[in-house]
GULOBA-42652 format. One line per 4 residues: number of its first residue (from 0); their letters; for each residue y negated, x, z of C-alpha. Coordinates in steps of 0.02 Angstrom, whole numbers. Each point is the difference from the previous one (the first is absolute). Example, Ala and Ser with C-alpha at 12.3 -4.5 7.8 and 13.67 -1.06 7.14 Angstrom:
BEGIN
0> as> 225,615,390 ~ -172,69,-33
***
This chain:
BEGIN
0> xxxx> 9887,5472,1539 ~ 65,144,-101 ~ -188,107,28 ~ 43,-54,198
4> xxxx> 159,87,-11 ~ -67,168,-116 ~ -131,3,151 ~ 142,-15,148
8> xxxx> 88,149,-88 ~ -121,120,-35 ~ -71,-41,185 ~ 166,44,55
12> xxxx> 4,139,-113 ~ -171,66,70 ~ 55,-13,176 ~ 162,113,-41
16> xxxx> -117,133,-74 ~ -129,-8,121 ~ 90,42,143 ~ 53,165,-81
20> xxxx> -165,73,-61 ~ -40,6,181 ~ 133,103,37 ~ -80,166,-46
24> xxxx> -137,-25,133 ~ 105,58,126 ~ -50,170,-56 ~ -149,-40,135
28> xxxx> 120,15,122 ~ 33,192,-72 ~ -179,47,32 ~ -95,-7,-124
32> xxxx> -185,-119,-24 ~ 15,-198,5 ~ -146,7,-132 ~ 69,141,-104
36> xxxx> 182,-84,-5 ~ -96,-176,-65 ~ -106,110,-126 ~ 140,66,-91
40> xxxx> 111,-154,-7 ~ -165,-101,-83 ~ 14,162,-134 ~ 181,-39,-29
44> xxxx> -73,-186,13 ~ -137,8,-132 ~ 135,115,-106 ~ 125,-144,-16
48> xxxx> -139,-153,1 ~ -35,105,-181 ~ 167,20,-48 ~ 86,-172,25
52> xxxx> -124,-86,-105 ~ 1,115,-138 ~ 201,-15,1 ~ -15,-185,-2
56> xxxx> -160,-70,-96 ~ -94,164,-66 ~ -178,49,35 ~ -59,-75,-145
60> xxxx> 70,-183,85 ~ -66,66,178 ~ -175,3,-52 ~ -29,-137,-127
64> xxxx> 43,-96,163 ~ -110,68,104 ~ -144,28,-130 ~ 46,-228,9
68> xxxx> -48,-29,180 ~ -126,155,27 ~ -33,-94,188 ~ 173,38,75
72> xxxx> -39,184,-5 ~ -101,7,143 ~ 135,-108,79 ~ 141,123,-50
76> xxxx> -103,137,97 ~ -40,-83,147 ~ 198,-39,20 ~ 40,175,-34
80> xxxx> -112,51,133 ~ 70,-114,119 ~ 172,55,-31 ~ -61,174,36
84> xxxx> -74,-18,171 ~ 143,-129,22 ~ 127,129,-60 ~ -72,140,118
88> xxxx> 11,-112,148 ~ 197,-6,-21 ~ 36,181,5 ~ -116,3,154
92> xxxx> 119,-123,53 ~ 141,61,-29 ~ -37,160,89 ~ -33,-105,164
96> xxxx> 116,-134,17 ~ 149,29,-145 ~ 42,-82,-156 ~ 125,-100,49
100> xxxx> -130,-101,109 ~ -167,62,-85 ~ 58,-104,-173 ~ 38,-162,72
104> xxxx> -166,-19,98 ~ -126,58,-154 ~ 106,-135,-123 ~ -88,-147,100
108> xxxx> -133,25,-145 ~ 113,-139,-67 ~ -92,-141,117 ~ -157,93,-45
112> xxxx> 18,-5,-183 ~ 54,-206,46 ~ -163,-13,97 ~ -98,69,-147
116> xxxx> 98,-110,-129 ~ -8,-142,48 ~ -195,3,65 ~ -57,75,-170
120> xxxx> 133,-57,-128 ~ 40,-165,54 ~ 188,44,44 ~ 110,-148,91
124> xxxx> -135,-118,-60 ~ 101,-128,-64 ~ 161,66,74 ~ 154,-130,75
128> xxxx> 6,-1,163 ~ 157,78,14 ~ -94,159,-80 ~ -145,28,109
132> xxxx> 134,-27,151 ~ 93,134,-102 ~ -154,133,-2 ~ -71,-38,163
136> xxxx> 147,11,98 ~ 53,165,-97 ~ -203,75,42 ~ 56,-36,183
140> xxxx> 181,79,-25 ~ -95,164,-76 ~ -142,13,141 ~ 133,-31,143
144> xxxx> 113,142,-67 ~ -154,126,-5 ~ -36,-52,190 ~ 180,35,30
148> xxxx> 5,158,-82 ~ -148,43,68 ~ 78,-20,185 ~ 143,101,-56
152> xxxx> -126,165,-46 ~ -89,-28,170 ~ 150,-20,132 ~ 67,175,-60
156> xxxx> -138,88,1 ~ -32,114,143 ~ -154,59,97 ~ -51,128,-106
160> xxxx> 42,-93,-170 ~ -71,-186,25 ~ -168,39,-83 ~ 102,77,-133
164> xxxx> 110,-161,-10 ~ -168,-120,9 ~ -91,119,-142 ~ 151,-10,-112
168> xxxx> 6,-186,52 ~ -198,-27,-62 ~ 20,117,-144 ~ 149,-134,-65
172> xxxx> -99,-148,30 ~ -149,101,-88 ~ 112,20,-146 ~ 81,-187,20
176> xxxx> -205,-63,-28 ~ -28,109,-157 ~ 155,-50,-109 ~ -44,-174,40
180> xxxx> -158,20,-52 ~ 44,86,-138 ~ 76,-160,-90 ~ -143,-84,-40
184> xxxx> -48,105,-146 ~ 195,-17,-62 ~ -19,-182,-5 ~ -173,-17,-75
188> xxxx> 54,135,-137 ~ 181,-118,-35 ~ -97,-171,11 ~ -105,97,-150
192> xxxx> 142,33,-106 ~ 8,204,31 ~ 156,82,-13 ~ 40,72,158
196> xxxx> 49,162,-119 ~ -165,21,-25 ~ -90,-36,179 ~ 101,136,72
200> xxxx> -68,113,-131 ~ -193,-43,60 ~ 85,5,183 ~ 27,173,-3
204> xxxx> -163,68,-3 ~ -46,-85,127 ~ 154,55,133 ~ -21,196,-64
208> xxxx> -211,11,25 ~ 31,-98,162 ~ 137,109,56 ~ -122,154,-65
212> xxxx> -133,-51,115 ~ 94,-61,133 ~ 107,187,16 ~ -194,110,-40
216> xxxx> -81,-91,143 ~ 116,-40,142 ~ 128,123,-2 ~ -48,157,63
220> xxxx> 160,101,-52 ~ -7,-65,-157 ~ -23,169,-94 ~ 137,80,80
224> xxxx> 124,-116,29 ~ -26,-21,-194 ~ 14,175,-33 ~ 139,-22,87
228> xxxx> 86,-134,-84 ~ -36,63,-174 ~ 85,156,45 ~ 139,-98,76
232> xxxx> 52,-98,-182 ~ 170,-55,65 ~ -91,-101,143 ~ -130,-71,-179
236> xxxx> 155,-52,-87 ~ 59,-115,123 ~ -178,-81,18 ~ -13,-25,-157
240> xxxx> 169,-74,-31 ~ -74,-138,140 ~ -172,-48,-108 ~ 131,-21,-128
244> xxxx> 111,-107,89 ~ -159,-101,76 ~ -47,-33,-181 ~ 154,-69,-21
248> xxxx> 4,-120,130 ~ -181,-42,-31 ~ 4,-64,-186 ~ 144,-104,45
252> xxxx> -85,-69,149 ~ -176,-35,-114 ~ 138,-92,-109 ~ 43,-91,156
256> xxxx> -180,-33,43 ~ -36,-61,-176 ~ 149,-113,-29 ~ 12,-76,206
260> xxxx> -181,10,70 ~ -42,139,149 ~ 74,-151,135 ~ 160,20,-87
264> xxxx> 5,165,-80 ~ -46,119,121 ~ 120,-68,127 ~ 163,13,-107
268> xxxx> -67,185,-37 ~ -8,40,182 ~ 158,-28,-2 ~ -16,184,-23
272> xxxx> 7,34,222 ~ 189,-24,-10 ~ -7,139,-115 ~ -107,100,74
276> xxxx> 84,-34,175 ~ 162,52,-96 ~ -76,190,-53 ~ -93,26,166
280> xxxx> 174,-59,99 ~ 139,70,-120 ~ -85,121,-89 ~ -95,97,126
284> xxxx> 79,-76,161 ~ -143,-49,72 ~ 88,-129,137 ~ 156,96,34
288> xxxx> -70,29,179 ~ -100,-176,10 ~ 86,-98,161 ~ 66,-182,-37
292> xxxx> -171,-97,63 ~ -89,135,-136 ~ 135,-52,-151 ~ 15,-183,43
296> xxxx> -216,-22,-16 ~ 6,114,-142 ~ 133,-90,-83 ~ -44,-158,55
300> xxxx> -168,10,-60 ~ 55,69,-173 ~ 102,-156,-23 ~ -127,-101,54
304> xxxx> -124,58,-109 ~ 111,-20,-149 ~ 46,-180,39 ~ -180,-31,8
308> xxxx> -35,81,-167 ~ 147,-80,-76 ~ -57,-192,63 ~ -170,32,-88
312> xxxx> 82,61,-163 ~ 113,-127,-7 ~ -130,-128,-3 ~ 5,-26,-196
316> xxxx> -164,-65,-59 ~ -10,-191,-55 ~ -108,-96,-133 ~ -122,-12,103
320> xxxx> -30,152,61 ~ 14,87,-170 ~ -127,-131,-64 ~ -132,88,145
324> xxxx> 51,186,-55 ~ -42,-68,-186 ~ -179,-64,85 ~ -2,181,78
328> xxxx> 32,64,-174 ~ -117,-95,-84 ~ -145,30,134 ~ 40,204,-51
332> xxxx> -15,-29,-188 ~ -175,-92,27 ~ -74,113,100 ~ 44,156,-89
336> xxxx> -11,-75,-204 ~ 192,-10,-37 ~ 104,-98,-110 ~ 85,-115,107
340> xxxx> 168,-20,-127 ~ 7,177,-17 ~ -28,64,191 ~ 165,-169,19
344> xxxx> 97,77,-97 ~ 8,160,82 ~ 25,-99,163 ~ 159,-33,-83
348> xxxx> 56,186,-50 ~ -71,2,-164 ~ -168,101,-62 ~ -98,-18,-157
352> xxxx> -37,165,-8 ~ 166,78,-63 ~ 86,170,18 ~ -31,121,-134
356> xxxx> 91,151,-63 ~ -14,176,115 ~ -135,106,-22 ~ 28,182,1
360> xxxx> -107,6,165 ~ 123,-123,80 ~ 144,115,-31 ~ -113,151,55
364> xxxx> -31,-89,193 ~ 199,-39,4 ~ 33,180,-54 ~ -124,63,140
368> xxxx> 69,-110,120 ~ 184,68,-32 ~ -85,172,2 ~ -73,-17,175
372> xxxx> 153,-40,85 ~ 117,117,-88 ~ -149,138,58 ~ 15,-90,187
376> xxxx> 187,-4,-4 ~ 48,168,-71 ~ -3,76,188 ~ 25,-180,80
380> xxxx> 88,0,176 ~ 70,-97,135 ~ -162,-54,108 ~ 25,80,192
384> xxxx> 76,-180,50 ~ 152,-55,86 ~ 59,-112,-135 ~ 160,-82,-32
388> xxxx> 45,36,-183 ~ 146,-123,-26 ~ -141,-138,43 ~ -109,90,-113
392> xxxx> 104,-25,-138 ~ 53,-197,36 ~ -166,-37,16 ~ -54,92,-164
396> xxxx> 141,-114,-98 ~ -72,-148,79 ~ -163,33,-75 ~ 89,25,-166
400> xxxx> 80,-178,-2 ~ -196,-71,48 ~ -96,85,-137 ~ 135,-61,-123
404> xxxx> 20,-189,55 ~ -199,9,24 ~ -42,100,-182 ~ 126,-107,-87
408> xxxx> -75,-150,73 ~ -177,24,-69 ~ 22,52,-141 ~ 139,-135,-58
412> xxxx> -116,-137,50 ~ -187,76,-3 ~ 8,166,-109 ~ -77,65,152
416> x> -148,-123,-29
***
């Protein structure tokens, strides 16, 4: 019960700063390339996914686990690419149809991350009946509201902009399939007793060289919009101030995924639509003109959504189920030559392999990392945005009060195991 609640909180915690990092993509809407904006958030991305771990464990703690289960890696990469393309989608997104609707759609990767758990993990086997009633009716709730919201996009568009509405409309969905794909490799890399600190750190290289290749060969304004954005380092700072807020998010939402399953986890972090409904509407005023059939689909589709994700979170796992995620777990150890006490006691929050004492390397990537954004900041400005600053600054304290009941939380309990 108490690892059920540490997971509910930092999925709540996730969802808060989740919704943020997206924030900066707006900068689409300034002018400047979908592909170039997702590039330099996954820099500010792999920065942090560096930086947090070497705060937290050390290197030398990041990869003794890895150099332990040497067959996630390839699963750590092929996440990070999928969060890339997934990633890219969104700003295209964005662009088309708005955050405020864009982000509710693309977080139905929670009934595709369900799909995917429970077909190759063995999730809800064994579950009460009051459960399963619990997570199918909330994987209804959640595909309902992205019909809804979907309606909402389309009745407003005109003429002219419909095939911009549908594209942004596809590009969600696009992005809605890839993060729910993307779970798998979290859960096969918790059920084998890695520390989500150190998948992220294998994730990254994957998300940057996809996001390389991805920018070299489809965007043909890539060098000069670029060249433009390195010359523009105000508009850099604020990008990567979102990979580092994404980071954020993430590692409590693999904490989620580790401690609840992806059927409960990833719900309770999408959690993070109210959020980003709340910058795209109060920040950036994005439905200050939207009529009241427009708001009450919107709206009503948000809370839908969130009931739905909320049912299937709720659903605390019983004996029996966690007997068929220890099956799951045990399946994992025998196929890939682990020791099945050690790889359950990490399931727990604990870790055999133990944090050692900082390096002079691991002070050297925090000291670089503080370097970059003081460099990106010095000439920092207000983005070319409409943006309401006194919402700016409730919704910044609000992500305060997250990190610190979601930090605390870990590392009373787990040590951030």
């Amino acid at each position: 019960m108490k690892l059920h609640l540490l997971g509910v909180l930092c999925g709540l915690a996730a969802g808060v700063w989740l919704g943020a990092a997206e924030a900066p993509t707006k900068l689409v809407d300034a002018g400047f390339s979908p592909f170039v904006i997702s590039l330099c958030m996954v820099a500010g991305v792999f920065t942090a996914r560096w930086t947090f771990p070497t705060l937290m464990k050390g290197t030398g703690f990041v990869f003794s686990d890895i150099a332990a289960k040497p067959h996630l890696i390839v699963w750590a990469v092929l996440a990070g690419a999928l969060w890339a393309v997934a990633n890219t989608l969104t700003v295209f997104a964005i662009r088309d149809v708005g955050l405020a609707v864009a982000f509710p759609l693309w977080n139905a990767n929670s009934l595709i991350g369900l799909v995917w758990g429970i077909l190759l993990f063995g999730e809800l086997k064994g579950a009460s009946p009051a459960n399963t009633i619990k997570v199918v009716t909330g994987g209804f709730c959640i595909v309902a509201a992205a019909i809804l919201l979907g309606f909402s996009t389309l009745q407003n568009a005109d003429a002219s902009g419909a095939n911009h509405a549908t594209r942004g409309l596809m590009a969600a969905a696009g992005a809605s399939l890839m993060w729910g794909t993307m779970y798998v490799p979290y859960r096969k890399a918790y059920l084998s007793g890695m520390n989500p600190l150190s998948f992220v750190t294998i994730f990254t290289f994957g998300e940057l060289g996809t996001m390389l290749a991805l920018t070299y060969t489809l965007d043909g304004q890539a060098t000069a919009s670029l060249g433009q954005m390195v010359h523009s380092r105000q508009m850099l700072f604020w990008l990567f101030l979102g990979g580092f807020i994404w980071v954020i998010g993430d590692l409590f939402q693999q904490f989620a995924t580790k401690y609840l399953g992806i059927g409960r986890g990833i719900p309770l972090s999408n959690t993070n639509q109210l959020w980003g409904l709340a910058w795209g509407a109060l920040v950036f005023g994005e439905l200050k003109n939207a009529d009241s059939a427009h708001l009450t689909l919107v709206v009503g589709g948000s809370v839908l959504m969130i009931l739905g994700a909320l049912a299937i979170s709720t659903a605390s796992a019983c004996k029996n189920e966690l007997q068929s995620r220890d099956a799951a777990l045990e399946r994992e150890c025998y196929r890939y030559g682990l020791d099945l006490a050690e790889t359950r006691q990490a399931q727990e929050g604990a870790s055999h392999v133990q944090a050692g004492s900082r390096r002079w390397w691991d002070w050297g990537i925090v000291g670089a990392a503080i370097a970059l954004f003081a460099w990106l900041g010095w000439d920092a400005q207000l983005p070319p945005l409409a943006m309401d600053l006194g919402w700016v600054s409730a919704l910044s304290v609000l992500l305060i009060v997250a990190l610190g009941i979601g930090g605390w939380s870990l590392w009373v309990r787990t040590r951030f195991g």
